[in-house]
KOLPALUM-551155 format. One record per residue (C-alpha): residue in one letter; x, y, z; residue number from 1. Coordinates in steps of 0.1 Angstrom, whole numbers, plus 5000, padded with zeros to 4 digits. Layout:
BEGIN
 lumtor   px   py   pz guvex
      A    X    Y    Z   NUM
...
//
This chain:
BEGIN
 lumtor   px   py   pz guvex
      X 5586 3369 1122     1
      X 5598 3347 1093     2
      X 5604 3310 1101     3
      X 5623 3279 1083     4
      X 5608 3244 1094     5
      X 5627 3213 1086     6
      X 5619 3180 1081     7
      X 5614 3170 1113     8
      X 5594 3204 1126     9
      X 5571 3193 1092    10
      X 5565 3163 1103    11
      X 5557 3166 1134    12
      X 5534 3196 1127    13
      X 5511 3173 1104    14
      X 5513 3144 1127    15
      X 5494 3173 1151    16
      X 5520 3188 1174    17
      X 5500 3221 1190    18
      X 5534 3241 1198    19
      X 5543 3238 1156    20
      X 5512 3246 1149    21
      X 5508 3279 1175    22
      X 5545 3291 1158    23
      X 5533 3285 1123    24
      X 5500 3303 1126    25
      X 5522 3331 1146    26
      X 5548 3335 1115    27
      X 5547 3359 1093    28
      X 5559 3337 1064    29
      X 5564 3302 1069    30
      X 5600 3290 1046    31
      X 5613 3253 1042    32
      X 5645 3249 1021    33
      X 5638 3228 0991    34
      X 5663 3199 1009    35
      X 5633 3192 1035    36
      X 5607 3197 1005    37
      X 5622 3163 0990    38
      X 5626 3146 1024    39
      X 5588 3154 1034    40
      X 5579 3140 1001    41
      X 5600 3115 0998    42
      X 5588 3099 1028    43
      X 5551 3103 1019    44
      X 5557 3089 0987    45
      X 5571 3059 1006    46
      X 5542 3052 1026    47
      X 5522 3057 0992    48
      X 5542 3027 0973    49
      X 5551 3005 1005    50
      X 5521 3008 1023    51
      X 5498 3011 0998    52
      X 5488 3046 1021    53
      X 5468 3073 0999    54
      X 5471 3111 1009    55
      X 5490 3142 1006    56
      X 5490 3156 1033    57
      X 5529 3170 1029    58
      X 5518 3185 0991    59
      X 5490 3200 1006    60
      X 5511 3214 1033    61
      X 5541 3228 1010    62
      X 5512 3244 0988    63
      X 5512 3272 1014    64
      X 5548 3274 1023    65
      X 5573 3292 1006    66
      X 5604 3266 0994    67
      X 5634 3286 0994    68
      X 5659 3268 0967    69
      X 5696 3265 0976    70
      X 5722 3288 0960    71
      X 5758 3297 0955    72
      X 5758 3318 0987    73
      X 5742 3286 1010    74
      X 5769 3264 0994    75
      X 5798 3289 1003    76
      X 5781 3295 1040    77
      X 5780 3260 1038    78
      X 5807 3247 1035    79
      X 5828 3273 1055    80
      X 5807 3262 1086    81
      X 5812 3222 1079    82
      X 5853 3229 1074    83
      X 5852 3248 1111    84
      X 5831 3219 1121    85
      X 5857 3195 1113    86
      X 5890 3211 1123    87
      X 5867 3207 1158    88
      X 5862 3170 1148    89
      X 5824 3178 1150    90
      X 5814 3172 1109    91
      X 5778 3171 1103    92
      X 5754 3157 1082    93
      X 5759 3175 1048    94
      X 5725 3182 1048    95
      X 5715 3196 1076    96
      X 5744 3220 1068    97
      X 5731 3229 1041    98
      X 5695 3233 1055    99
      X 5711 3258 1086   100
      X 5731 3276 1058   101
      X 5698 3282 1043   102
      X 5684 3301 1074   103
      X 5710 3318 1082   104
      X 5710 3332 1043   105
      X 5676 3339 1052   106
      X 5676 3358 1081   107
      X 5651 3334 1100   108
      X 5646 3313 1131   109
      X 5656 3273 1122   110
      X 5625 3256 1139   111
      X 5637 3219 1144   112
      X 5626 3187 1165   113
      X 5667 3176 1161   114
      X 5693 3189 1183   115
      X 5716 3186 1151   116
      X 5716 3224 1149   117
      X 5728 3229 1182   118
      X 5767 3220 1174   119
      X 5762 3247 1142   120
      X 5748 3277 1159   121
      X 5784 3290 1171   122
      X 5802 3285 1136   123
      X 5768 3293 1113   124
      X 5752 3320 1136   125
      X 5724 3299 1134   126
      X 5694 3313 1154   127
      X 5674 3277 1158   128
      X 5646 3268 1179   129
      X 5643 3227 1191   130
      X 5606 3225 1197   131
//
């Protein structure tokens, strides 16, 4: 089984979570859209200049995982799901669109720590798990 981790699953998985890391060593290939690349980064690289923090751990991390770029065809899944979402007056973060668009492109599980994805499974088809 294939499997998309986002920002938060990432996260949580280096910070030592034992359920992220039984699914990851499970998966058969382990994806992260290139939106939660930058967000993992970005964050370490904020703890590097605030904090004055040295690692990298997230680089290390995204060195074995496969960052799926976004395309035409996750914009136009997209943004058909976020217009469905807000004719139902439930818009989401654009982002995280973007991110479930990219799973569902994919053909993998969404693993997640946020319950974001919940609200898009109906309109994306969105197969997510909230670990």
């Amino acid at each position: 089984m294939n499997i998309l981790l986002d920002s938060s699953a990432i996260i949580s998985y280096l910070r030592g979570n034992e359920e992220l890391r039984n699914i990851i060593e499970s998966a058969d290939e382990v994806l992260t859209s290139s939106l939660c690349a930058y967000e993992v980064l970005e964050g370490e690289n904020y703890s590097r200049i605030k904090r004055n923090r040295t690692g990298n751990e997230v680089a290390t991390f995204l060195e074995d995982t496969t960052i799926v770029p976004l395309d035409r065809k996750d914009a136009e899944i997209a943004a058909e799901a976020q217009a469905r979402l807000m004719v139902k007056g439930l818009e989401q973060n654009a982002i995280d669109v973007l991110i479930g668009a990219s799973a569902v492109r994919n053909e993998v599980e969404l693993i997640t720590r946020d319950g974001d994805y919940e609200v898009m499974q109906e309109v994306l088809g969105l197969k997510f798990r909230k670990v």
